[in-house]
N, C-alpha and C positions, 0 to 999 in steps of 0.2 A: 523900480521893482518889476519882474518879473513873472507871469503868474501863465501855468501849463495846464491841458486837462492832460492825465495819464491814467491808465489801467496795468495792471499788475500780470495781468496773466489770460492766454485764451484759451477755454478748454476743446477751440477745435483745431489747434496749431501746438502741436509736440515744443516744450520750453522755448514757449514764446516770449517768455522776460516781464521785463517793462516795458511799456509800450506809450509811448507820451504821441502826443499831436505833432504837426508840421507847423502848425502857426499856434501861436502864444499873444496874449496883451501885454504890454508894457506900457506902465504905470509912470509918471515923472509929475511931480510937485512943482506947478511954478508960484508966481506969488498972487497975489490977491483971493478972492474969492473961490472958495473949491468950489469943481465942476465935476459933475455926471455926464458917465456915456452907457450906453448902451451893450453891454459884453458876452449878451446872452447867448449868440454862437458859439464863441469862443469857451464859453464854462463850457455847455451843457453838450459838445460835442468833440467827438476824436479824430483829425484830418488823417487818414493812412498814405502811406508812400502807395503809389498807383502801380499794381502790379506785383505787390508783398503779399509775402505767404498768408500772412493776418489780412489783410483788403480783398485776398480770394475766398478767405475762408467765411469773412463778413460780407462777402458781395458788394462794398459799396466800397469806395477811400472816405464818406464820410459815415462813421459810427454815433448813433445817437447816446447821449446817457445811459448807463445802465441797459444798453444793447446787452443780449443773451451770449452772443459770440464773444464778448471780453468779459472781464470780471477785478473787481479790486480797484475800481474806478477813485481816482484820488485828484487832487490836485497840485503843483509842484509849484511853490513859490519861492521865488530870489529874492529876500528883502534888501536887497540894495541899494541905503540911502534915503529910504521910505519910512518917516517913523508910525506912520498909519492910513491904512487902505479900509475904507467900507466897501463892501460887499452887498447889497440889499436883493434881497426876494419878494416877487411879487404875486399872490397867484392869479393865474389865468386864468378869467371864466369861459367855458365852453361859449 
């Protein structure tokens, strides 16, 4: 499986689309004991191509969550083979 962060739209870039990351996790089931990692860059942020009308207009190629300059932030997932992915959230104390 396959799993993207993506944003839907930037309100500082004229039909700017969809807009997904440069890097993505990929998920694979082996056998024995399921394991956890760690995927928390990969959700919680959007890698821009360096130099794109959206990465000038966001000042950075990396966009955090729910950054002001995108919008419609989603996620894009391939189930490929995967009959189940957890996901867990944790919060962070200041």
């Amino acid at each position: 499986a396959k799993i993207t962060t993506c944003a839907t739209d930037s309100p500082l870039v004229a039909d700017a689309g969809t807009i997904c990351s440069t890097l993505h996790e990929v998920f694979v089931r082996g056998t024995g004991k399921s394991s956890f990692k760690n995927v928390t860059p990969a959700l919680t942020t959007i890698e821009l191509v360096d130099g794109s009308a959206v990465a000038l207009a966001c000042g950075s190629t990396t966009v955090s969550l729910f950054a002001t300059c995108l919008e419609g932030f989603f996620w894009q997932y391939d189930n490929n083979g995967l009959k189940l992915l957890q996901i867990r959230f944790y919060l962070n104390q200041p």
